[in-house]
C-alpha positions in Angstrom: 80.2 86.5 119.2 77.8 84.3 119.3 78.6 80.5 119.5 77.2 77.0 120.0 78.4 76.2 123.3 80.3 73.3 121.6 81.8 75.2 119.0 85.3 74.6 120.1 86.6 77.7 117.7 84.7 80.0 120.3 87.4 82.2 121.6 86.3 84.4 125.0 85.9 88.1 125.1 87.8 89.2 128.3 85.3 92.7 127.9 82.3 90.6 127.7 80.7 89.3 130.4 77.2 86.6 130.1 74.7 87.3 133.0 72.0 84.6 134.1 69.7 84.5 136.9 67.4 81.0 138.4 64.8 81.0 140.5 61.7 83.5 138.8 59.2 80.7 138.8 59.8 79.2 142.5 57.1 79.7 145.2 59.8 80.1 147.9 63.3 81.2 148.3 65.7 84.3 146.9 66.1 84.8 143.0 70.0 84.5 142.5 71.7 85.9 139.5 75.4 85.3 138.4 77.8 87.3 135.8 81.0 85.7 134.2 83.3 87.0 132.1 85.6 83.7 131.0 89.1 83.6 130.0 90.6 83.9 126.4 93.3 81.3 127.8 91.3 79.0 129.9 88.5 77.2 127.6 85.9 75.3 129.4 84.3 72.7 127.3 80.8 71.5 128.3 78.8 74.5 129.0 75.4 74.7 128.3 72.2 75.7 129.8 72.2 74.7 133.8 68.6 73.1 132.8 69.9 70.7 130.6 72.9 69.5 132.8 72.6 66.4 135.5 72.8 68.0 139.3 76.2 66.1 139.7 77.6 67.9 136.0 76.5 71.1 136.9 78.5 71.0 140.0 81.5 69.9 138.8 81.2 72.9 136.0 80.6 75.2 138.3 83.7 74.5 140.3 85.7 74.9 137.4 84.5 78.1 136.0 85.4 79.5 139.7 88.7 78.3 138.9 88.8 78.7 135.4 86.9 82.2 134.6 88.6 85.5 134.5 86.0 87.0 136.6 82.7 85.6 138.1 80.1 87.4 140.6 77.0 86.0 142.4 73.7 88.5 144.0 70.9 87.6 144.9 67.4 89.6 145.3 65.8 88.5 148.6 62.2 87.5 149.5 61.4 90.2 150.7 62.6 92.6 148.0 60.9 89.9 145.4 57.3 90.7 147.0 58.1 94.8 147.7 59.5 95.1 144.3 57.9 92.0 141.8 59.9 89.0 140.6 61.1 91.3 137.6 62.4 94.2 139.3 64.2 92.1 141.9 65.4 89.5 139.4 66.9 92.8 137.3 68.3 93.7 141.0 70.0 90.3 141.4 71.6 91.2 137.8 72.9 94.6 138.4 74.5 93.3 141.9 76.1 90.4 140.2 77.3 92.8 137.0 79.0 95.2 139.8 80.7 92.7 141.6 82.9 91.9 138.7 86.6 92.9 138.4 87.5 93.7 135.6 84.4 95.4 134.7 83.3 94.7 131.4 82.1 96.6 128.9 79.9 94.5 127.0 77.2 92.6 128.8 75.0 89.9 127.7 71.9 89.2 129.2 70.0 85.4 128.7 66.3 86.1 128.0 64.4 89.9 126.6 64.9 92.0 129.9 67.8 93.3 131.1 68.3 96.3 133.9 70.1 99.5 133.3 73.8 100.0 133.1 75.7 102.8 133.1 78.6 102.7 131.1 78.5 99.4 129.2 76.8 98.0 126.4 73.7 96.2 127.0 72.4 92.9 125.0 69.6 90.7 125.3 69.6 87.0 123.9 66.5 85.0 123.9 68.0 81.5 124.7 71.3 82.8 125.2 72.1 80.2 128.2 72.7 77.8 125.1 74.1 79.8 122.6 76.6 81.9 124.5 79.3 80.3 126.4 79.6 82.7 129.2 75.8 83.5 129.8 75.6 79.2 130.0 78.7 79.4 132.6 76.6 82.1 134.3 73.6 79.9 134.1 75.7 77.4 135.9 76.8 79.2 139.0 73.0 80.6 139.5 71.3 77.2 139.7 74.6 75.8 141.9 74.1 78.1 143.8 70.7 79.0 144.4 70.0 75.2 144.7 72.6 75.4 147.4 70.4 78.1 149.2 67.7 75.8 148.9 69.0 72.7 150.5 69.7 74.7 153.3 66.7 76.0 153.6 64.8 72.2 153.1 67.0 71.3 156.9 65.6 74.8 158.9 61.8 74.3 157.4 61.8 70.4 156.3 57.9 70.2 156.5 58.1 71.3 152.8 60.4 69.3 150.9 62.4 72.0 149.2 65.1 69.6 148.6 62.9 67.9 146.0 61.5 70.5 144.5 64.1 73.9 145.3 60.3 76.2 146.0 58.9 75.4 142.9 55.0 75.1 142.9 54.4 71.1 142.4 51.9 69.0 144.1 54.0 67.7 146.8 54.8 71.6 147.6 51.5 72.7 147.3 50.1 70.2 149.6 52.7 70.7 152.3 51.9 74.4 151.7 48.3 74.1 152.6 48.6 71.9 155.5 51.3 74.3 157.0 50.9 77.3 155.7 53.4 79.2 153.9 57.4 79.6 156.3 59.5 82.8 156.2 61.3 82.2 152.8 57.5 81.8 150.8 56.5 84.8 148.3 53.3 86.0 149.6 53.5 87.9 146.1 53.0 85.1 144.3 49.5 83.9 143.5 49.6 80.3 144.9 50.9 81.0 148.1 48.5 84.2 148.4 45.3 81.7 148.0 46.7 79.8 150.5 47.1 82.6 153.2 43.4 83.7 152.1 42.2 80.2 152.8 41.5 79.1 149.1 
């Protein structure tokens, strides 16, 4: 099954469904997973991983795999359960919510990456770089970074003293900065060890 996501002999598995998540590494803001299972008779061309599309492409994919896909769920794991639970368990959370929100339910599904929570009833696979190999773990790839990015521009107008629109929580120097001078805001991980040093004073 699988395919170069420009293989264009790549026919879809209406059993299988490709699972993604974005937002492990950030400093701030929910971890958002997505499932898709696409359709047999509605090819998408163009779908790779989310990280190697321009904002503007990615968007436009995205809208068309919601109009295109047979199926396609989006879960989230929240701050809070991120610190209470770690960034893995919540990020295999966000999975399992997204994986039960599809109808049809598949009975196949393919996980990007070498972790992947457990599933009654279905087959469970792991692909290391599976977000561009497999068409419908890129598609999910897609809808996660949409729509977590989403989340996060949203979040840069209620606390704009940190710039998440430039950054979407992830720890670079202009977020780092405005993290020490403020202090972290509501949707920060206190898990994580950069904003922690902060909060201790270091």
């Amino acid at each position: 099954m699988t395919a170069s996501p420009l293989d264009l002999t790549f026919v879809a598995d209406p059993t299988i469904a490709g699972v993604d998540e974005a937002g492990r590494g950030p400093l701030a803001g929910p971890v958002v997973a997505a499932a898709v299972i696409l359709h047999p008779d509605h090819p998408i061309e163009g779908l790779r991983d989310s990280k190697k599309l321009s904002a503007r492409r990615r968007e436009r994919l995205a809208a068309e795999i919601r109009e295109r896909a047979l199926a396609f769920a989006v879960a989230s794991a929240s701050v809070e359960e991120i610190d209470r639970l770690n960034i893995l368990r919540a990020t295999l959370l966000a999975m399992t919510r997204a994986i039960e929100g599809l109808d049809p339910r598949p009975r196949h599904v393919r996980i990007d990456g070498n972790r992947a929570p457990r599933l009654d009833g279905m087959r469970v696979e792991t692909v290391i770089g599976g977000d561009d190999q497999d068409p419908a773990i890129a598609a999910a790839s897609i809808l996660a970074k949409t729509v977590r990015d989403g989340l996060m521009l949203q979040y840069a107008e209620q606390f704009p003293a940190y710039g998440f629109e430039r950054h979407m929580g992830y720890g670079t120097a202009v977020h780092m900065a405005a993290l020490r001078e403020h202090g972290p805001c509501e949707i920060h991980r206190r898990s994580f060890a950069p904003v922690a040093r902060v909060i201790k004073g270091g």
